[in-house]
C-alpha positions as CSV (number, residue, x, y, z in Angstrom):
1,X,22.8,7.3,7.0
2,X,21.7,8.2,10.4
3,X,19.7,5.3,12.2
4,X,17.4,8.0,13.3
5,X,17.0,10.5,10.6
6,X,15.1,13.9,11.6
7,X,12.2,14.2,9.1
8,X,10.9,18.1,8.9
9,X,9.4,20.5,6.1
10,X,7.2,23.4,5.9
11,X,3.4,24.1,5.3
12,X,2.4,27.9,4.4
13,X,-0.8,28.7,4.1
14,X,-1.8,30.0,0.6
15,X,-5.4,30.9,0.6
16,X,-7.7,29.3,3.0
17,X,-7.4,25.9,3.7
18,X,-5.1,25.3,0.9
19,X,-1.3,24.8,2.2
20,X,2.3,24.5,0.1
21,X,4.3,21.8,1.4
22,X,7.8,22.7,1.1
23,X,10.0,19.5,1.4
24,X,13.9,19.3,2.1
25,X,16.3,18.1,-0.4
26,X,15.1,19.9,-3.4
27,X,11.8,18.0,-3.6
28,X,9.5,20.0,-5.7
29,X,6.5,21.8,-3.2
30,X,3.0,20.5,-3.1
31,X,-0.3,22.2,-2.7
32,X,-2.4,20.5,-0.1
33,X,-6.1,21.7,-0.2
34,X,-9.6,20.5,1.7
35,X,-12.4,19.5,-1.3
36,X,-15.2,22.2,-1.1
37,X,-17.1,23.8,1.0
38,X,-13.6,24.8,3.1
39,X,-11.3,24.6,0.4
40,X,-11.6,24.6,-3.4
41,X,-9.9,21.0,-4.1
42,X,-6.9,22.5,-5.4
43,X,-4.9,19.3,-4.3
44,X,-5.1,16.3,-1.7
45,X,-6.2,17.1,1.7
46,X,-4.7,15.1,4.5
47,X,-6.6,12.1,4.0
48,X,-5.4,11.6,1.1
49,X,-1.7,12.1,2.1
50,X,-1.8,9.9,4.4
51,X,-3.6,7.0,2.4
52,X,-0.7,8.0,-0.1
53,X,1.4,7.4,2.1
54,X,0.6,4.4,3.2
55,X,0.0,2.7,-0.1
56,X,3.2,4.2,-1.1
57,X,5.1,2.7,1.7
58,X,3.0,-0.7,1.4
59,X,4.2,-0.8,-2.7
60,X,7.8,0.0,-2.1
61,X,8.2,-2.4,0.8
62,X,6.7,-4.9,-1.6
63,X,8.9,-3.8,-4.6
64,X,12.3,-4.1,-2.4
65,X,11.4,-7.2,-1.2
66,X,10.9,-8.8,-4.4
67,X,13.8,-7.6,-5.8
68,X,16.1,-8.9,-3.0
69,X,15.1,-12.5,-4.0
70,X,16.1,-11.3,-7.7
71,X,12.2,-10.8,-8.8
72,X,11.2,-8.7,-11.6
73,X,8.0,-7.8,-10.7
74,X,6.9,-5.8,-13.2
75,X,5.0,-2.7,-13.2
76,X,3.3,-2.4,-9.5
77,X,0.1,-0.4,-9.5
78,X,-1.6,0.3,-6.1
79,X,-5.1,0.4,-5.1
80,X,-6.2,2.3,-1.8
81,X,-9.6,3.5,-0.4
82,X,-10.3,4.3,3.1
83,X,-13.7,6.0,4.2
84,X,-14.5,8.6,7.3
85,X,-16.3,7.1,10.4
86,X,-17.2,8.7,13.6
87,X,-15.7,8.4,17.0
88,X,-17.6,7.9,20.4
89,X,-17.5,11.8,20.8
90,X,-19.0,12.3,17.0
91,X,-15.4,13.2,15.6
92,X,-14.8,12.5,11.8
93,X,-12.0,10.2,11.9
94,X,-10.5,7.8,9.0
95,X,-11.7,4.1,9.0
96,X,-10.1,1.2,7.8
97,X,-7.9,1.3,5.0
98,X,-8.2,-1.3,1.8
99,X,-4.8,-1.2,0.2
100,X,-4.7,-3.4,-3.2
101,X,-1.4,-3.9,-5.0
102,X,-1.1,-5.7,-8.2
103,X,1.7,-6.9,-9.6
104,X,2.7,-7.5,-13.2
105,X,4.1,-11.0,-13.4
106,X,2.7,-14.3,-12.5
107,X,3.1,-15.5,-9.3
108,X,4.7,-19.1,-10.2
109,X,7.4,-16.9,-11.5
110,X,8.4,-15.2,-8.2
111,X,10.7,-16.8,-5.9
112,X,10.6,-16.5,-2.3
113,X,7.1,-15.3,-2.4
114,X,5.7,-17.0,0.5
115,X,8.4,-15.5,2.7
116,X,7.7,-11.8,1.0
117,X,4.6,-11.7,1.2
118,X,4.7,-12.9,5.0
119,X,7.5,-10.0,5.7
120,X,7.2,-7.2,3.5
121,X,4.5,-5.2,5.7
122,X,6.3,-5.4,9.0
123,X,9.1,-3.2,7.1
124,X,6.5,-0.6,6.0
125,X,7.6,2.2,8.2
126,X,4.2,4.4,7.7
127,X,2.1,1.3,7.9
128,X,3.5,0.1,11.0
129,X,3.6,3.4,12.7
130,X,-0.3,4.3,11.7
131,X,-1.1,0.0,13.3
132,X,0.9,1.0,15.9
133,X,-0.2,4.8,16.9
134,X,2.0,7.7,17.0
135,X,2.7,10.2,19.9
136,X,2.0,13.2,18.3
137,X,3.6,16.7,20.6
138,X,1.4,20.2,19.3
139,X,2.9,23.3,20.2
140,X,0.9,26.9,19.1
141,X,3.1,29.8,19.0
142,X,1.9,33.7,18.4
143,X,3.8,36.2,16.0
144,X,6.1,37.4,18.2
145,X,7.0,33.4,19.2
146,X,5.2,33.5,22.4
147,X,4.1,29.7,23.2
148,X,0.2,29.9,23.7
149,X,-0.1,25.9,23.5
């Protein structure tokens, strides 16, 4: 596996503001969809995916970790809420993200758990990137692939 793997897939507008994510490797699509009065709530908006993403990330970081000490954690269910703030220019923006993640065995039965629970964030890629910022290069293009932006 390449130590810096290219990530890409496709979003075509449907109707809207509701988008089909088309994913690589055979991954079934996704409809992605603002809640009313843009879209109809069809299906998450970007909030959402990225709150998904990040309690996704947070829960298998947690899960491998666990199982490298030989764990059986149990069924994992995840928690996450997040609400919109403003910025200093008035721009809707998400705030700080809760992430809850329950495990189902008891704690004296885990061993190791003092080092995973002190590790198993920093190997969160989407966390760490979202802490950490991400550079983020827009380019606008008309239909005959002129570059406007």
């Amino acid at each position: 596996m390449s130590e810096n793997p290219q990530i890409s897939f496709t979003l075509e507008q449907q109707e809207d503001f509701a988008f089909l994510l088309r994913f690589d490797g055979g991954l079934a699509p996704l409809l992605a969809d603002e809640p009313p009065p843009l879209g109809k709530g069809a299906g998450p908006n970007p909030e959402r995916l990225l709150l998904a993403g990040i309690a996704n990330c947070l829960s298998a970081s947690l899960l491998f970790a666990l199982r490298k000490y030989k764990n059986q954690p149990g069924r994992i269910v995840t928690t996450v809420s997040a609400s919109n703030v403003r910025n200093a220019a008035g721009r809707l923006r998400v705030g700080g993200v809760k992430v809850s993640i329950r495990i189902d065995s008891p704690a004296a039965e885990l061993q190791h758990l003092e080092r995973i629970l002190a590790q198993f964030e920093d190997f969160c890629v989407v966390t760490q990137s979202v802490r950490d910022g991400i550079d983020v290069e827009v380019q606008v293009l008309d239909a005959s692939g002129a570059v406007l932006k």
